[in-house]
N, C-alpha and C positions, 0 to 999 in steps of 0.2 A: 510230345504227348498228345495234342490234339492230332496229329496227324494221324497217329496210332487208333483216335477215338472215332475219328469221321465216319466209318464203314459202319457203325454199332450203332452211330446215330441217322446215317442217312438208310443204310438198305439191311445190312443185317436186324433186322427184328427181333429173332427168333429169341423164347426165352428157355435158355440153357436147363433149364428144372421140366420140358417137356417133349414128351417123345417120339415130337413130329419127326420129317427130315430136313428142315430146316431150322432145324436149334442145333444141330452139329454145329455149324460154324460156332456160336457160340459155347456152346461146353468145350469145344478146344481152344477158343480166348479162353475161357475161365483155368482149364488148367495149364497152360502154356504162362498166363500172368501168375498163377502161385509156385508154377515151379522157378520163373524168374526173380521173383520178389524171392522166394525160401536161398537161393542161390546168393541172392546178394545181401546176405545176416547168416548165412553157413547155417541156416535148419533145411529141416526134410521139406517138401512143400506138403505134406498131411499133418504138419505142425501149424500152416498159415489159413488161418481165420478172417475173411473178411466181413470189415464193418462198415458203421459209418464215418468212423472216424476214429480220433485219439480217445475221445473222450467216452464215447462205447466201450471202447475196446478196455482204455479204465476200468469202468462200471464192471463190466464181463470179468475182468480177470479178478478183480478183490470180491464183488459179492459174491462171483462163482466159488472163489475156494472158501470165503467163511458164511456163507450159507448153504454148504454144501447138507450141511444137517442141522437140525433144532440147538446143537452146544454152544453155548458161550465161549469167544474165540479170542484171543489177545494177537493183537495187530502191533507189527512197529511202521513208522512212516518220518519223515521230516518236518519241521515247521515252514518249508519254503516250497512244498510240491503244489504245483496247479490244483486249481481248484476243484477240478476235476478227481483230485483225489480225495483233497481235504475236506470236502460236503461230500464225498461217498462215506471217507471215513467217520461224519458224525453223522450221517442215517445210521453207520452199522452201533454205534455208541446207543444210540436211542432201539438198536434190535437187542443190547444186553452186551454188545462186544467190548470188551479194554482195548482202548487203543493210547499205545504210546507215541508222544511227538517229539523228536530227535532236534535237540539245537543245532547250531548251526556255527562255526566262528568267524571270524570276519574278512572271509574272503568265501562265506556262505556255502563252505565246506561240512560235511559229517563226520562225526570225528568214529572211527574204530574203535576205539575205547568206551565211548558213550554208548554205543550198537552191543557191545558184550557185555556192560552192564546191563543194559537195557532188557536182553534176549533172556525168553526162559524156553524152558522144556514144553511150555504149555502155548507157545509163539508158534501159531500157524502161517504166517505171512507178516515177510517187513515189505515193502515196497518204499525206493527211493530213483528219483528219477535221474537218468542218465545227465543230462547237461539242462540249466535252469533258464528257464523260459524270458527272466528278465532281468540278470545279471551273470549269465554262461555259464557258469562254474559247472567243472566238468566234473560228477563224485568218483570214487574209487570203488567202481561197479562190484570188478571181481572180487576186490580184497570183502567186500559190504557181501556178495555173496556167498560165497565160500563160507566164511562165519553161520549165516542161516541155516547151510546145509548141515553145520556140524550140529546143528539141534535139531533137523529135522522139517524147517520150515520152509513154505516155497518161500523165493523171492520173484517180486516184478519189479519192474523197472519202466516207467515211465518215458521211452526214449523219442517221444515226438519231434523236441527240439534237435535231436544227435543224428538219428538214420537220414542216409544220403549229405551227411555234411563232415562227420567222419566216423571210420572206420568199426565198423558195428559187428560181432560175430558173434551167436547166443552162445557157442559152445568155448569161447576163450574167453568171454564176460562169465559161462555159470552160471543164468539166469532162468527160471522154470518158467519165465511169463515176462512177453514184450510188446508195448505200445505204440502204437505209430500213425501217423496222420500225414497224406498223400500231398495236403498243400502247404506241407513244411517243405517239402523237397520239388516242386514246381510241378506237382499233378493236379488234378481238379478237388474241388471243397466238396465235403460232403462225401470224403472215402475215405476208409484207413483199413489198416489191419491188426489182430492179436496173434503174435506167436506162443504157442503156448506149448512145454513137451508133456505133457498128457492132457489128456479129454477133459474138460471141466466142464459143469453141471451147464444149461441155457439158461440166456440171459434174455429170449424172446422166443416162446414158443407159438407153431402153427404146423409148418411145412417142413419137408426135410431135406430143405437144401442146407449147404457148409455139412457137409456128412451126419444131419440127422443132428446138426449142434445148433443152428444159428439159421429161424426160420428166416421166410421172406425173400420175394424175387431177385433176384441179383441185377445188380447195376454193371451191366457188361463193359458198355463205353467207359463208365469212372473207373473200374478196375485193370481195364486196359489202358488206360489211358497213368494209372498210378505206375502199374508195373515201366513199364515205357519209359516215366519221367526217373525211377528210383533206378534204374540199372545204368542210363545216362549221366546221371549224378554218379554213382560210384564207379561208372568207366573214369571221368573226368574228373574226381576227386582231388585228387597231386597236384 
């Protein structure tokens, strides 16, 4: 991964969002790393959102879908996701939103049963995180998806701790929004990405870089340097 980064930190300069002739180099790192990454979780790479990390890309996926407008929005989530989720989900509580927090049983599993009580008509996003940050436990993504969609709701998934350690695919998981952090899988801090399959509102406005979604100059070496370490891990997986 650093070997991948060296060229973006030593001579490559150019920053990919301007229209000299030396920001080439860089806009084709930029889209060459998201078509990589998109490849290795089976999305489109105009699905792949870079951030700064897991915990962004959090923030970005649940405020983006329930503040997408002024209504009051019921959320479901777990009592055991990062915190990254659970202090977004109580700002959104203090914006007027319901949110519900799913137990857990003791092997810190979600139970299926508890999620279809839980779920209404009015449930715009559950989000539960793929494998748990400080006792593994891996949830039952799809089965936890598939449910939502039958109401209508997105689901995200929290997969920081999963992508590049196993077998990650949004379209065999079913999940409308996916988290991820580059120095889970031995790329640099301070990068991640959101896969997301439709366009959700910004979470930082300016500039129009990430397609006019997600302002701000792009970290060329941390992105290349992400894509590089995550493809490497999923060649190596087995």
């Amino acid at each position: 991964a650093f070997e991948a980064m060296k060229p973006f930190l030593l001579e490559e300069y150019g920053n990919a969002s301007q229209p000299y002739s030396f920001a080439r180099s860089a806009k084709n790192a930029l889209k060459n790393a998201r078509a990589k990454i998109a490849e290795c979780i089976g999305a489109l790479p105009e699905e792949i959102y870079f951030t700064s990390g897991g915990t962004e890309s959090d923030n970005w996926a649940i405020k983006g879908i329930v503040l997408s407008d002024s209504t009051p929005k019921d959320i479901i989530t777990s009592q055991i996701e990062h915190h990254a989720i659970l202090h977004t989900a109580k700002f959104l509580e203090q914006q007027g939103a319901t949110v519900t927090y799913l137990p857990v049983n003791e092997n810190g599993l979600v139970s299926i049963q508890q999620l279809k009580k839980a779920i209404t008509s009015d449930t715009v996003l559950i989000s539960v995180m793929t494998a748990n940050n400080e006792i593994g436990t891996i949830q039952p993504i799809r089965e936890l998806a598939s449910i939502s969609h039958k109401y209508g709701a997105c689901f995200h998934t929290d997969a920081v701790q999963a992508v590049g350690h196993i077998p990650v695919d949004v379209n065999q998981l079913g999940v409308s929004l996916l988290s991820a952090s580059a120095h889970k899988f031995n790329g640099p801090k301070g990068v991640g990405f959101l896969y997301s399959r439709h366009r959700i509102p910004n979470l930082i406005d300016g500039g129009a870089q990430e397609r006019g979604s997600r302002a701000g100059t792009e970290n060329i070496a941390a992105i290349v340097g992400m894509a590089e370490a995550l493809k490497k891990n999923c060649l190596e997986m087995e």
